[in-house]
N, CA, C, O and CB atoms as a CASP TS submission, in Angstrom:
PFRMAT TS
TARGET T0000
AUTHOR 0000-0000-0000
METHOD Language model
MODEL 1
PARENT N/A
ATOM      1  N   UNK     1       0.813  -1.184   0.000  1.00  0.00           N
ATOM      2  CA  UNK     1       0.000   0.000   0.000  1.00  0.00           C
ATOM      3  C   UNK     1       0.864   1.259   0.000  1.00  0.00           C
ATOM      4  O   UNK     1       0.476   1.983  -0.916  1.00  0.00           O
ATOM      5  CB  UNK     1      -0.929  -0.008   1.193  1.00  0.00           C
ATOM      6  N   UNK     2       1.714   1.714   0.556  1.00  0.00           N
ATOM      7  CA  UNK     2       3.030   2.440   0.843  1.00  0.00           C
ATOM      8  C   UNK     2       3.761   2.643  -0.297  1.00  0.00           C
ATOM      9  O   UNK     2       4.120   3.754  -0.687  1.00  0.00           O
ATOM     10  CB  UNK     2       3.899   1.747   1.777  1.00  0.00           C
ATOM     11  N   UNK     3       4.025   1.467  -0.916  1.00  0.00           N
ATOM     12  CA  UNK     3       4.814   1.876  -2.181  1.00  0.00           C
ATOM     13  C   UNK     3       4.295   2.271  -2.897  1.00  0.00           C
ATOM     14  O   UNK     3       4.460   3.465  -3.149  1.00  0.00           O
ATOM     15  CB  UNK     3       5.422   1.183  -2.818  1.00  0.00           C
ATOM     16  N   UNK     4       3.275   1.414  -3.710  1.00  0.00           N
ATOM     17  CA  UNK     4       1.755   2.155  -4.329  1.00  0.00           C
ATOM     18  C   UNK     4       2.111   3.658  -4.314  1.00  0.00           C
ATOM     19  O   UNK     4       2.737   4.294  -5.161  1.00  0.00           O
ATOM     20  CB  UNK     4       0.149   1.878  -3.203  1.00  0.00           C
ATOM     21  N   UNK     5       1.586   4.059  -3.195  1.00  0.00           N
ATOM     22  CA  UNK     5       1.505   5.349  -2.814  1.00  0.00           C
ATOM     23  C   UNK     5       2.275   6.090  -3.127  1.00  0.00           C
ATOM     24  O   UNK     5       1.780   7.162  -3.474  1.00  0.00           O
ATOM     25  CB  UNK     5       1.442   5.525  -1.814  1.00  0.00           C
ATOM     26  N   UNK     6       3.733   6.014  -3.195  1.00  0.00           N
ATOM     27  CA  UNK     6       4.680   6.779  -4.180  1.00  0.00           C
ATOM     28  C   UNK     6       5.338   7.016  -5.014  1.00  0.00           C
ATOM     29  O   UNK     6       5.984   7.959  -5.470  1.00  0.00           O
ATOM     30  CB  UNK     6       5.099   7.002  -4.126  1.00  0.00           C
ATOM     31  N   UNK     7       4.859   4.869  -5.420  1.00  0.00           N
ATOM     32  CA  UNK     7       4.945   5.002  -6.882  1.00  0.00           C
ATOM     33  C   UNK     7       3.698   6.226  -8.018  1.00  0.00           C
ATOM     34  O   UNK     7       3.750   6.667  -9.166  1.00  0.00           O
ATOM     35  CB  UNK     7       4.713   3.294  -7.258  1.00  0.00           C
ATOM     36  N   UNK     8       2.902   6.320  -7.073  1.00  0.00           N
ATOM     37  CA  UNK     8       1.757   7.211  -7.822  1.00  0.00           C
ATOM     38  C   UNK     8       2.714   8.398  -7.435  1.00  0.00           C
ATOM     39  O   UNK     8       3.441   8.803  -8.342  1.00  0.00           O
ATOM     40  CB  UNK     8      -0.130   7.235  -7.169  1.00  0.00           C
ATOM     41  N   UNK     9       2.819   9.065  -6.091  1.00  0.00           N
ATOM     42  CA  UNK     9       2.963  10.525  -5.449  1.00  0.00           C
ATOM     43  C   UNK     9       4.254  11.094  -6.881  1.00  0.00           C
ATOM     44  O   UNK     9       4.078  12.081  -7.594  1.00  0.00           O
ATOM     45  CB  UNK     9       3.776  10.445  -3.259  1.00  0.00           C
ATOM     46  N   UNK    10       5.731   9.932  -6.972  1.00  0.00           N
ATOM     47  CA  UNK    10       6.225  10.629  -7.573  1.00  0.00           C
ATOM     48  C   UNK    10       6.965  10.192  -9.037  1.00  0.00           C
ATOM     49  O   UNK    10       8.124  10.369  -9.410  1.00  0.00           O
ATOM     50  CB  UNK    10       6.854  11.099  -6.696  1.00  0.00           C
ATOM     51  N   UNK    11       5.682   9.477  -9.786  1.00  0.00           N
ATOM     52  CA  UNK    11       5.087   8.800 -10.803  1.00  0.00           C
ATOM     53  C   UNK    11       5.670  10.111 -11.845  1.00  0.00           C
ATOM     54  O   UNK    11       6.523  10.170 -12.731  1.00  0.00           O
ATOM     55  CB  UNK    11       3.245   8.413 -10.592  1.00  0.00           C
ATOM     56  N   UNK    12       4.250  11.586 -10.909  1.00  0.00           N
ATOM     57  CA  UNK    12       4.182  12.486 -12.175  1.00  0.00           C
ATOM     58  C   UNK    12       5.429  13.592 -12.286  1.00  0.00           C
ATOM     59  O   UNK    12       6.526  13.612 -11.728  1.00  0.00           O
ATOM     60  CB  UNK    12       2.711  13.324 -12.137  1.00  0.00           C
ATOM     61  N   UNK    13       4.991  14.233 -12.956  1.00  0.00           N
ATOM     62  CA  UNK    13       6.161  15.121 -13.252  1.00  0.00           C
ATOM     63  C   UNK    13       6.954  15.951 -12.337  1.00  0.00           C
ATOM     64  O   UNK    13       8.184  16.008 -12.316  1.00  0.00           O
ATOM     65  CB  UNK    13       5.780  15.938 -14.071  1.00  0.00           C
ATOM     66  N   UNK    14       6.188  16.548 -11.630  1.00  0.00           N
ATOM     67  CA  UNK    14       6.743  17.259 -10.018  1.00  0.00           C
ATOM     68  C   UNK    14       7.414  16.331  -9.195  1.00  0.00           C
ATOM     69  O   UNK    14       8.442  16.645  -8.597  1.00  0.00           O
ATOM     70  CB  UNK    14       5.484  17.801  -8.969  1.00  0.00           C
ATOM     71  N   UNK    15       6.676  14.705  -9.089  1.00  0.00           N
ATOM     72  CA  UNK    15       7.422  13.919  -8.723  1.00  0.00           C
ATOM     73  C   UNK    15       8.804  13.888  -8.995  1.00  0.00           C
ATOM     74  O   UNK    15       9.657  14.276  -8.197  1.00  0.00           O
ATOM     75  CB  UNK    15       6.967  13.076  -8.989  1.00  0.00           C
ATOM     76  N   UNK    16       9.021  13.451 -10.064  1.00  0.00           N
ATOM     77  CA  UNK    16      10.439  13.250 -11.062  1.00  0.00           C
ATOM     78  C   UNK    16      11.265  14.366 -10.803  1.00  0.00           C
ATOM     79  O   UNK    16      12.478  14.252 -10.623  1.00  0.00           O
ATOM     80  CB  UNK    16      10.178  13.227 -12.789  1.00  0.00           C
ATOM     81  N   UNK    17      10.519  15.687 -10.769  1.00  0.00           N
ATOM     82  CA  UNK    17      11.665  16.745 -10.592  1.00  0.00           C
ATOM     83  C   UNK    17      12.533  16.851  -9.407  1.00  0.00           C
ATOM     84  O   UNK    17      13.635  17.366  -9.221  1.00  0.00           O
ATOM     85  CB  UNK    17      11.126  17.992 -10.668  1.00  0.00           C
ATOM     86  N   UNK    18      11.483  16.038  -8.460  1.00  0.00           N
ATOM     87  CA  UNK    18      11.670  16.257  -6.737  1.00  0.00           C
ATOM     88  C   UNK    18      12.931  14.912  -6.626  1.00  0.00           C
ATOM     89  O   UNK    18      13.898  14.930  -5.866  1.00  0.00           O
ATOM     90  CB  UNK    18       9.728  15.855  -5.509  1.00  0.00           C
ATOM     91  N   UNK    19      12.712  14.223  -7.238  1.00  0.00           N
ATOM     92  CA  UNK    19      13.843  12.941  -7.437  1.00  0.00           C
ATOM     93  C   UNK    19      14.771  13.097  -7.835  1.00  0.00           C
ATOM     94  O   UNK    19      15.739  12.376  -7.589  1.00  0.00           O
ATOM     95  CB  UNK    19      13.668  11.974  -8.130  1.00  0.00           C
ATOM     96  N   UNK    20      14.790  14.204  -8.669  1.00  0.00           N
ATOM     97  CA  UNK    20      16.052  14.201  -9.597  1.00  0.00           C
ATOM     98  C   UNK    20      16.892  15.450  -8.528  1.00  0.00           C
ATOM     99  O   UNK    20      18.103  15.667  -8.468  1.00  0.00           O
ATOM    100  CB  UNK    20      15.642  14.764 -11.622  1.00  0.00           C
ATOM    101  N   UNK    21      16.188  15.880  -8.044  1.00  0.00           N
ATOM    102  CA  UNK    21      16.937  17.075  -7.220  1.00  0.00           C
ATOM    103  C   UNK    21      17.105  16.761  -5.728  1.00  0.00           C
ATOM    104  O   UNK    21      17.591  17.545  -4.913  1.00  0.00           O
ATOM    105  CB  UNK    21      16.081  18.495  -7.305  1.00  0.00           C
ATOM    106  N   UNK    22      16.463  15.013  -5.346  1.00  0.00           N
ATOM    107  CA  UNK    22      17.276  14.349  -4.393  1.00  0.00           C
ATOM    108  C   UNK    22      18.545  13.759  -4.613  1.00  0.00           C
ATOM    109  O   UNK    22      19.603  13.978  -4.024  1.00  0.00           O
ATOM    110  CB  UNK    22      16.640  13.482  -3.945  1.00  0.00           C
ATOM    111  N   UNK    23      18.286  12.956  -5.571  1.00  0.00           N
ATOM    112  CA  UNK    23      19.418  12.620  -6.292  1.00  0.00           C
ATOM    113  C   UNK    23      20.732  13.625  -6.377  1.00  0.00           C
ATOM    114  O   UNK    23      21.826  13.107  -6.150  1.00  0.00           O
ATOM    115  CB  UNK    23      18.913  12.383  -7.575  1.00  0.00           C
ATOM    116  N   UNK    24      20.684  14.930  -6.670  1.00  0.00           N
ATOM    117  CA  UNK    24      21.334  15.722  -7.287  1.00  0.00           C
ATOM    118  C   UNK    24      22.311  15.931  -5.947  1.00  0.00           C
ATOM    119  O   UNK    24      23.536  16.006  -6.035  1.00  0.00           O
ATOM    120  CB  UNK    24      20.482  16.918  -7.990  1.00  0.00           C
ATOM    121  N   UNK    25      21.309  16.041  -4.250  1.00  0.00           N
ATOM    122  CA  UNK    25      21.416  16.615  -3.602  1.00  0.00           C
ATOM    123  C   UNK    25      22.413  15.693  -2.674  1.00  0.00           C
ATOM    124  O   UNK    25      23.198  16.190  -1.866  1.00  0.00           O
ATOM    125  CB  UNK    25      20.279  17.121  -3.345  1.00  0.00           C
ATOM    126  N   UNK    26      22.268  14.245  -2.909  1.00  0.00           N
ATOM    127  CA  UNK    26      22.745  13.425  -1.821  1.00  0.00           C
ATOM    128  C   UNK    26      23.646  12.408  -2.546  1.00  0.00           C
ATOM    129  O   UNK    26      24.869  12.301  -2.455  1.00  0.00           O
ATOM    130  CB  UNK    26      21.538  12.737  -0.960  1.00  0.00           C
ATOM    131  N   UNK    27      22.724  11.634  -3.335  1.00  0.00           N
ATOM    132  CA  UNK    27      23.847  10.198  -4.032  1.00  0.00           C
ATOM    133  C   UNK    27      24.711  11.230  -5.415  1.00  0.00           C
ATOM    134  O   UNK    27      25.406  10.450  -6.066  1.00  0.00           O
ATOM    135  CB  UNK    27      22.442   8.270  -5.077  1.00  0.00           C
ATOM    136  N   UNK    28      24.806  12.498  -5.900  1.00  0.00           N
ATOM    137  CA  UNK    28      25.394  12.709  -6.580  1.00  0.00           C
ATOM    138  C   UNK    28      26.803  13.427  -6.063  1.00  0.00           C
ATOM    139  O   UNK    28      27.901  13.461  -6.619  1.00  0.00           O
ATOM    140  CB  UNK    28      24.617  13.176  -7.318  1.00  0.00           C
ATOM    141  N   UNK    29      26.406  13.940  -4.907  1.00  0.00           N
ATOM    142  CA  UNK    29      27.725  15.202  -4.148  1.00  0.00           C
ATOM    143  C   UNK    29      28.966  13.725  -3.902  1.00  0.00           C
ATOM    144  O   UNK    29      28.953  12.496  -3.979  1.00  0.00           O
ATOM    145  CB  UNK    29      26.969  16.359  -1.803  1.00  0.00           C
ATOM    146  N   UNK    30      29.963  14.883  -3.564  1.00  0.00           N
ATOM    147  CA  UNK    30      31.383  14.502  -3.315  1.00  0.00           C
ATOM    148  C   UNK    30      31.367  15.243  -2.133  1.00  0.00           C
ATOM    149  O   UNK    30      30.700  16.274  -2.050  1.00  0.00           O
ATOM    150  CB  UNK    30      32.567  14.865  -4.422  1.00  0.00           C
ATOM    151  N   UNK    31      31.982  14.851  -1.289  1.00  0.00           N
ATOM    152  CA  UNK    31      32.672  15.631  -0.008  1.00  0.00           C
ATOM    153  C   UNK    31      33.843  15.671  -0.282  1.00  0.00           C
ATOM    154  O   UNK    31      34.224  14.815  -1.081  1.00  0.00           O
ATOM    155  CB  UNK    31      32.584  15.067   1.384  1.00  0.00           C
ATOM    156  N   UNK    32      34.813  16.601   0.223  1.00  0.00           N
ATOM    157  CA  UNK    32      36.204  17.074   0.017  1.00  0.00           C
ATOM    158  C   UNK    32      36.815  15.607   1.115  1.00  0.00           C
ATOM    159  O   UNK    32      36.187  14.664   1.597  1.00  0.00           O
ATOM    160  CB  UNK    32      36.537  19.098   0.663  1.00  0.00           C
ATOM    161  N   UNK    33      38.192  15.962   1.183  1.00  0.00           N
ATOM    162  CA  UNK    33      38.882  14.174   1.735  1.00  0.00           C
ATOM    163  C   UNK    33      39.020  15.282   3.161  1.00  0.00           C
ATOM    164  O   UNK    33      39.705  14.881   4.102  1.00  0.00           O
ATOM    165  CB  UNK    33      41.041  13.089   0.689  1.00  0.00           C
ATOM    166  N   UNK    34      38.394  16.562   3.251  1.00  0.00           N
ATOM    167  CA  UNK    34      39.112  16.540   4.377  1.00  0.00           C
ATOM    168  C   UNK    34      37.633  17.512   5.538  1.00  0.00           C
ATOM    169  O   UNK    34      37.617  18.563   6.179  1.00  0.00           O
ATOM    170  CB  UNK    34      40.974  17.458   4.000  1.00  0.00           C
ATOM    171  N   UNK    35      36.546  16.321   5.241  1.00  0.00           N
ATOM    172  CA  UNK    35      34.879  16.376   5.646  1.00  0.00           C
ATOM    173  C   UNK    35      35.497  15.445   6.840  1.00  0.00           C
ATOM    174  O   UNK    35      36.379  14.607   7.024  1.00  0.00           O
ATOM    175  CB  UNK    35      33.341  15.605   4.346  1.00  0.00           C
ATOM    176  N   UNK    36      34.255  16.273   7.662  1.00  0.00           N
ATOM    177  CA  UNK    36      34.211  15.559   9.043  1.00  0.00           C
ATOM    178  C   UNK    36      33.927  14.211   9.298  1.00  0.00           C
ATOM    179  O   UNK    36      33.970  13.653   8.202  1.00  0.00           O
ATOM    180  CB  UNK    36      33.360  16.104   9.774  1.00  0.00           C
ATOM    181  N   UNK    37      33.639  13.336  10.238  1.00  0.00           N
ATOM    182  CA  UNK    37      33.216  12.267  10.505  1.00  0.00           C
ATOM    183  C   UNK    37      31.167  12.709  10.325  1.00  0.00           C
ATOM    184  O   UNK    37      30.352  12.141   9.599  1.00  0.00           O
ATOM    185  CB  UNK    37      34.040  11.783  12.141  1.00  0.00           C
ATOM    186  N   UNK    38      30.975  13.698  11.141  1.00  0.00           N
ATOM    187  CA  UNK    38      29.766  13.958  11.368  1.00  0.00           C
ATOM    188  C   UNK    38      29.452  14.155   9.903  1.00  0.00           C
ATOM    189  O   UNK    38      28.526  13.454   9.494  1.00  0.00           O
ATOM    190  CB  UNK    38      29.498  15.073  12.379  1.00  0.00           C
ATOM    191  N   UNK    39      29.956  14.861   9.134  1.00  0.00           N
ATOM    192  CA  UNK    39      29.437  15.449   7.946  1.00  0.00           C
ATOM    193  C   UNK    39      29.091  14.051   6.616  1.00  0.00           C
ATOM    194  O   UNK    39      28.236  13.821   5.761  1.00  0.00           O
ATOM    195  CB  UNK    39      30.751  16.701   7.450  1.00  0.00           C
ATOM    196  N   UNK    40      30.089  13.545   7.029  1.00  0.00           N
ATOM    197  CA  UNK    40      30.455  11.597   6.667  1.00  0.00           C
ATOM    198  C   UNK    40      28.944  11.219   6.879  1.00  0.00           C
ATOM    199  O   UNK    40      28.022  11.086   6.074  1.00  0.00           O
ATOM    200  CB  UNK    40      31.799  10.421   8.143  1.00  0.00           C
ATOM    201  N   UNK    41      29.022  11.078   8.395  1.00  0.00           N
ATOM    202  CA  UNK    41      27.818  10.321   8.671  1.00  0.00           C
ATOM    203  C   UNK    41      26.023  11.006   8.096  1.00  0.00           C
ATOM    204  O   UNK    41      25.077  10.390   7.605  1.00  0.00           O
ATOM    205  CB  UNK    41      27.960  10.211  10.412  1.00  0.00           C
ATOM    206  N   UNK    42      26.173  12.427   8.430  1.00  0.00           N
ATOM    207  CA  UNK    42      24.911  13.025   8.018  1.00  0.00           C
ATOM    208  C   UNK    42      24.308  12.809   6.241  1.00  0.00           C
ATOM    209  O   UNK    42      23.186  12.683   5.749  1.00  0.00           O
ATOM    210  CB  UNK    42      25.192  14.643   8.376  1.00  0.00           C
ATOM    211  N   UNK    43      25.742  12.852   5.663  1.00  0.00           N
ATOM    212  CA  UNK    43      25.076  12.472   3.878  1.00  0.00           C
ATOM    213  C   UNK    43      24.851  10.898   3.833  1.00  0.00           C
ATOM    214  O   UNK    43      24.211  10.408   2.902  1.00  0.00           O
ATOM    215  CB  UNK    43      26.448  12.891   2.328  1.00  0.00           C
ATOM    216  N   UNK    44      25.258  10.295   4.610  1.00  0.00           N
ATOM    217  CA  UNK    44      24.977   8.723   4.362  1.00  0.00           C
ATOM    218  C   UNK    44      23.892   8.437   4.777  1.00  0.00           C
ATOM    219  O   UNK    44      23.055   7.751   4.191  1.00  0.00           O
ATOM    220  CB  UNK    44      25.824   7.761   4.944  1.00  0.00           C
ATOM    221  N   UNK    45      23.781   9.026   6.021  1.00  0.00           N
ATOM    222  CA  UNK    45      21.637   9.043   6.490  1.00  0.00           C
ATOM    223  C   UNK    45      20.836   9.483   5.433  1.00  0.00           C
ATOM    224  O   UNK    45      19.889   8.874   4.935  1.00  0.00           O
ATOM    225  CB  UNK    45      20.984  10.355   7.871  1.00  0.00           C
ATOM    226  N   UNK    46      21.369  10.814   5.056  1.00  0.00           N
ATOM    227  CA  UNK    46      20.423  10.970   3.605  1.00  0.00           C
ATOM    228  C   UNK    46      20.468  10.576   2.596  1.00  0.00           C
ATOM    229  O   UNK    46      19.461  10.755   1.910  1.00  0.00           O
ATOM    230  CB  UNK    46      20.286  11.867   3.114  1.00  0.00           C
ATOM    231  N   UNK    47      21.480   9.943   2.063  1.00  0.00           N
ATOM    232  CA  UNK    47      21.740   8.559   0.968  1.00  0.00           C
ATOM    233  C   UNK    47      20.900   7.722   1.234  1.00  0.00           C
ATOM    234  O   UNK    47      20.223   7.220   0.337  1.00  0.00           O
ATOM    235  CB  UNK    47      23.090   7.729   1.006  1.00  0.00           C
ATOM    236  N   UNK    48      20.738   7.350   2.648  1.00  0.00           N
ATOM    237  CA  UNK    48      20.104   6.091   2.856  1.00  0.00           C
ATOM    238  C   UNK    48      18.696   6.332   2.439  1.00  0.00           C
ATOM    239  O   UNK    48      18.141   5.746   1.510  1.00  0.00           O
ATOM    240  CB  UNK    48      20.229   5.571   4.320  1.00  0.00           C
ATOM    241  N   UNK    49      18.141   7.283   3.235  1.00  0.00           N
ATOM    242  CA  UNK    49      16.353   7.605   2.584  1.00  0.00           C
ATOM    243  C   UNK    49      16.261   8.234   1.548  1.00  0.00           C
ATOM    244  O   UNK    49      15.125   8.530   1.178  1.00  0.00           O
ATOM    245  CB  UNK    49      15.342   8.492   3.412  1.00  0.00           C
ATOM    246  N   UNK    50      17.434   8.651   0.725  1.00  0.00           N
ATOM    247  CA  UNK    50      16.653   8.942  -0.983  1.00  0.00           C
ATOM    248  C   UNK    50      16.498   7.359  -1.328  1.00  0.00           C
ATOM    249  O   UNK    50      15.514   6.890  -1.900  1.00  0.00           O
ATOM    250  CB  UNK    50      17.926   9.965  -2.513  1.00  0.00           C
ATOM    251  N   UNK    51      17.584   6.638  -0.907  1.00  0.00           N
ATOM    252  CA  UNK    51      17.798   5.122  -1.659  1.00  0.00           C
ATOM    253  C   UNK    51      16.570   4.577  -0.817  1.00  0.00           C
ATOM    254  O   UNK    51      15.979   3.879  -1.642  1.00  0.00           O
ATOM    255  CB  UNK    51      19.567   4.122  -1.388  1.00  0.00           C
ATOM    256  N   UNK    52      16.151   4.538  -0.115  1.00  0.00           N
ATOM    257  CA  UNK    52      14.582   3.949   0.543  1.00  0.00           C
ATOM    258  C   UNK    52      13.184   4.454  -0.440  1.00  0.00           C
ATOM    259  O   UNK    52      12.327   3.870  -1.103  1.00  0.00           O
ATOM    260  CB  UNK    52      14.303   4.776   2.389  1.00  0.00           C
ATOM    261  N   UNK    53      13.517   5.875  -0.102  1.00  0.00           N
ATOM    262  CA  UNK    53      12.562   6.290  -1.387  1.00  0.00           C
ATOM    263  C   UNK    53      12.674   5.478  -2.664  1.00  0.00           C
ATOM    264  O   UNK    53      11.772   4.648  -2.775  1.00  0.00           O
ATOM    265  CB  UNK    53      12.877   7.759  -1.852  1.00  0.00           C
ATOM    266  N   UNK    54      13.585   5.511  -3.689  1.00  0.00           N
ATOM    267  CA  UNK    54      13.569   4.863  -4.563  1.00  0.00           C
ATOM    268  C   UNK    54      13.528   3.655  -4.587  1.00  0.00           C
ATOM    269  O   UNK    54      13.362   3.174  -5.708  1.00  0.00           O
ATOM    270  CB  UNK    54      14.189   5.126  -5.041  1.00  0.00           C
ATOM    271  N   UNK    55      13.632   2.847  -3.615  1.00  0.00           N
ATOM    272  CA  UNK    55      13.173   1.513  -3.610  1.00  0.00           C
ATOM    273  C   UNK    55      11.714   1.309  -3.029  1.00  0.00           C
ATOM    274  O   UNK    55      11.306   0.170  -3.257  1.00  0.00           O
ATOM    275  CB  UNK    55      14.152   0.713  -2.843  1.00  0.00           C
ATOM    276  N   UNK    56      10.885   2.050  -2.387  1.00  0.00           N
ATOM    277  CA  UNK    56       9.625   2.140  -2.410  1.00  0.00           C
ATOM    278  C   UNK    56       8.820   2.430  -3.692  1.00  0.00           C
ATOM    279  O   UNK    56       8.022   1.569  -4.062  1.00  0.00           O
ATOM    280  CB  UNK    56       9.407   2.965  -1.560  1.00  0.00           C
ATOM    281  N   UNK    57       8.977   3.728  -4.501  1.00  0.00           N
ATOM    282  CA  UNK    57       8.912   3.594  -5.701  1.00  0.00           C
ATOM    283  C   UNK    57       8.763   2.795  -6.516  1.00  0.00           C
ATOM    284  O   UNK    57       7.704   2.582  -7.106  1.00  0.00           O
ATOM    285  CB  UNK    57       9.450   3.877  -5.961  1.00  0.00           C
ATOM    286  N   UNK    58      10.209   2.001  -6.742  1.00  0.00           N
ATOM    287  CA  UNK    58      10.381   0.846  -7.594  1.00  0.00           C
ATOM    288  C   UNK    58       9.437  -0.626  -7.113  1.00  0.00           C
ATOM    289  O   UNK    58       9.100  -1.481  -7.932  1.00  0.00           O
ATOM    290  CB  UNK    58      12.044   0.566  -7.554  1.00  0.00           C
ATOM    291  N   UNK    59       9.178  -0.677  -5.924  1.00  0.00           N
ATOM    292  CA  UNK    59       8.725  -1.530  -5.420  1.00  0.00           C
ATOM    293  C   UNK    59       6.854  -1.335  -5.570  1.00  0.00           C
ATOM    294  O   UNK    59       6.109  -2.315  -5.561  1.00  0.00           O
ATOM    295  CB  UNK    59       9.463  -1.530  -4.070  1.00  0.00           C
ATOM    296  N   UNK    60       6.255   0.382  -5.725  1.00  0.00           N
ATOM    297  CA  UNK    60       5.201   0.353  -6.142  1.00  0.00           C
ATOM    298  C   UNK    60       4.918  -0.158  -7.330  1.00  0.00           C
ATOM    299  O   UNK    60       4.056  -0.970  -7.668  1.00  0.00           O
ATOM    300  CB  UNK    60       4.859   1.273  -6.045  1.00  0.00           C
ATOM    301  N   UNK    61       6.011   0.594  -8.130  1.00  0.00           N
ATOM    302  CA  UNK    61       5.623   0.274  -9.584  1.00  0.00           C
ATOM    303  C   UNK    61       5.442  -0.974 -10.425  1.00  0.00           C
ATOM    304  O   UNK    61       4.933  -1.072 -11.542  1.00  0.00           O
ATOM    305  CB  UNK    61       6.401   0.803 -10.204  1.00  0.00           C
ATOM    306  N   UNK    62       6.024  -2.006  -9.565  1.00  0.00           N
ATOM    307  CA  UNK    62       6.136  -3.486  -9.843  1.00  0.00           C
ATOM    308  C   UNK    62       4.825  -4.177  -9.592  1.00  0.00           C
ATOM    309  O   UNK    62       4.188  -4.961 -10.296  1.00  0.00           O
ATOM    310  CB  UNK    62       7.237  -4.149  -8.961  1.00  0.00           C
ATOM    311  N   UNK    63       4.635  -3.766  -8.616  1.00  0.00           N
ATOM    312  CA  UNK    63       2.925  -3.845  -7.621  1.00  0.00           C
ATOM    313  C   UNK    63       1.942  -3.463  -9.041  1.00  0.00           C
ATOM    314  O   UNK    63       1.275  -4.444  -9.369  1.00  0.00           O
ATOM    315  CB  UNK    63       2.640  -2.111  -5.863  1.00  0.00           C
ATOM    316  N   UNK    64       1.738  -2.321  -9.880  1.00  0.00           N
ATOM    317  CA  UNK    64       0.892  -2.002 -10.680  1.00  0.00           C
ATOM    318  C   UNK    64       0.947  -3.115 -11.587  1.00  0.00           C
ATOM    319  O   UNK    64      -0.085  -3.479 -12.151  1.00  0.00           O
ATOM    320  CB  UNK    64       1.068  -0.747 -11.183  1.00  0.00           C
ATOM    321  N   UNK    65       2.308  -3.832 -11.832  1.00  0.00           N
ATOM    322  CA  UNK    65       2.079  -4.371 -13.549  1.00  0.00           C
ATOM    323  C   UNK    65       1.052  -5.771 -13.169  1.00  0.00           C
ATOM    324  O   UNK    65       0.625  -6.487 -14.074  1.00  0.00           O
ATOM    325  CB  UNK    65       4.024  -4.997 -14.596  1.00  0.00           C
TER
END
């Protein structure tokens, strides 16, 4: 039901934009070699829930076929 749900929420186009500018924001950056531990740890938490998001997603969309 959950995935469903955002496989629809970000299905449409606003969706996609909002993905692509998670993406942009977390699994695409580089940190410099000389980033904190904390700063380490804070983009990997948010790596982790864009990559949750997109596997909810993917996991709605499978649900539809």
């Amino acid at each position: 039901m959950i995935p469903a749900a955002f496989a629809r929420l970000f299905g449409r186009p606003e969706g996609a934009e909002v993905i692509a500018w998670l993406k942009h924001r977390t699994m695409e950056r580089v940190l410099m070699p000389d980033a904190t531990d904390a700063e380490l740890r804070f983009l990997e938490g948010q790596r982790a829930l864009v990559n949750q998001i997109l596997n909810l997603i993917q996991q709605g969309q499978q649900e539809r076929k």
